[in-house]
C-alpha positions as CSV (number, residue, x, y, z in Angstrom):
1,X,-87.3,90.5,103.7
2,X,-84.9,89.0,106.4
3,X,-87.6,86.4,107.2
4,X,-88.6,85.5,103.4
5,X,-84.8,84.8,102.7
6,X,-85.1,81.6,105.4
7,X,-88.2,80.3,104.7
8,X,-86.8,79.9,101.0
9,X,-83.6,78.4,102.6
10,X,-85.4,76.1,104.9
11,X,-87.7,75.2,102.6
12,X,-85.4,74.2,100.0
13,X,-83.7,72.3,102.7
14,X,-86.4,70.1,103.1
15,X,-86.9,69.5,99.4
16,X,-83.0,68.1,99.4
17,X,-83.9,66.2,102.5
18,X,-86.8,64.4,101.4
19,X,-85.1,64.0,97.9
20,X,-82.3,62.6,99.6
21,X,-84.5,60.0,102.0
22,X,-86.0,59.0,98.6
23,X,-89.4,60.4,100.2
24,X,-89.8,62.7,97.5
25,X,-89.4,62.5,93.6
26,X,-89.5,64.5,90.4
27,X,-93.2,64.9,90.8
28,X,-92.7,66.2,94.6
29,X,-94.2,69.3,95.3
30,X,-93.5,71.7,98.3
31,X,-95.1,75.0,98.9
32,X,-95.4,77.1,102.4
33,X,-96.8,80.3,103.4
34,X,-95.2,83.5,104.1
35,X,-96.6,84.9,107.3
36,X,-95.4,88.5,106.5
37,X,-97.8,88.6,103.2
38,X,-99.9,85.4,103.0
39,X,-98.0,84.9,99.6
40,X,-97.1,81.6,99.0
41,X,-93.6,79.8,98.3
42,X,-93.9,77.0,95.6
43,X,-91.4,74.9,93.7
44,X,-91.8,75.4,90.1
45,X,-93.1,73.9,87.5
46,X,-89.6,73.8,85.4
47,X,-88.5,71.6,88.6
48,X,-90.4,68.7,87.2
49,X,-89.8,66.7,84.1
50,X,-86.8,69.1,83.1
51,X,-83.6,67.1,82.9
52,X,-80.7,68.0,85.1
53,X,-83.6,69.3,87.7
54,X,-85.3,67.9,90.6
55,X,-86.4,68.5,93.9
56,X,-82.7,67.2,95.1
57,X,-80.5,70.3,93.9
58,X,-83.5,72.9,94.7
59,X,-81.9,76.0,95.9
60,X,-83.6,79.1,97.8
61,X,-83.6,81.2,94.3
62,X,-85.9,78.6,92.7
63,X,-89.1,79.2,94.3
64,X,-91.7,81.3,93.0
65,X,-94.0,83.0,94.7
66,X,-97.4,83.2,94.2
67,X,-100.3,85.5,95.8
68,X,-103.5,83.4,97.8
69,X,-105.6,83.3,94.3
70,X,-102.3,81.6,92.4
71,X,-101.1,84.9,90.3
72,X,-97.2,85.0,90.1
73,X,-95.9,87.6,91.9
74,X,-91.8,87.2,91.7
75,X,-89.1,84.5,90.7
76,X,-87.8,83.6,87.4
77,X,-89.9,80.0,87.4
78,X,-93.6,79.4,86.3
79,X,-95.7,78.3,89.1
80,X,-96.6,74.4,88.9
81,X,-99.6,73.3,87.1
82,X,-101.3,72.2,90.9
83,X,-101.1,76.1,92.0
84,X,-104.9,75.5,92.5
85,X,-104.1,72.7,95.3
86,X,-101.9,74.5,97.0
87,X,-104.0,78.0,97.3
88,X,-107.5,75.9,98.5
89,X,-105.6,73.9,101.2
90,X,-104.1,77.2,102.5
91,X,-107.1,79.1,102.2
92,X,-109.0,76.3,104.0
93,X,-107.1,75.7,106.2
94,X,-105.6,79.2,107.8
95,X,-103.1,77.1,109.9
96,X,-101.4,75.6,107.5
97,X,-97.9,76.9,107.0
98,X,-96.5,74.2,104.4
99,X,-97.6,71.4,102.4
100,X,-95.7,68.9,101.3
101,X,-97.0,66.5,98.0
102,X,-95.3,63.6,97.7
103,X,-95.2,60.9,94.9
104,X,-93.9,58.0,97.7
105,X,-92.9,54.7,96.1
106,X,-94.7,52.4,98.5
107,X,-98.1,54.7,98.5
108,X,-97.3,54.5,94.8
109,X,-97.0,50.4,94.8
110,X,-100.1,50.4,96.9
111,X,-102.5,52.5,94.5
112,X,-101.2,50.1,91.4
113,X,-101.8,47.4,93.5
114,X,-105.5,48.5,94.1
């Protein structure tokens, strides 16, 4: 699917962007709908903690895709352990076309801070 292929590009786009802007981390997590099957686009669980892999070198190919209850339907990656997350906040919320998690340093700073 023509329209598959860019939301993968994009999507991996914004993962190097926010990487980049140091607005997303290791931990990040990025997931968006696809209106053509109301599957969902995550970044995978080997994208986190693996070394040599992070959000900043994602690519369109590293997503996996997920149905709306969180069962893997294609990619060569294991969904991420918050699967859950990301299917209730898309189920709740029907207008929601991508979800961004973010491990920001300063929210970070703040919740240490109390």
């Amino acid at each position: 699917m023509q329209g598959t292929k860019e939301l993968r590009e994009k999507l991996a786009t914004a993962c190097r962007l926010l990487y980049m802007e140091g607005l997303m981390d290791h931990a990040g997590l990025a997931g968006a709908r696809i209106p053509e099957t109301g599957n969902l686009l995550l970044n995978p669980r080997e994208m986190r903690g693996t070394p040599g892999r992070h959000p900043g070198i994602m690519t369109a190919s590293d997503f996996v895709v997920v149905d709306p209850d969180g069962a893997k339907m294609e990619g060569e990656n294991n969904p991420p352990s918050e699967t859950p997350i990301f299917t209730g906040v898309f189920r709740a919320r029907a207008d929601a076309m991508a979800i961004f998690h973010l491990h920001l340093p300063t929210a970070t700073l703040f919740s240490i801070a109390g």
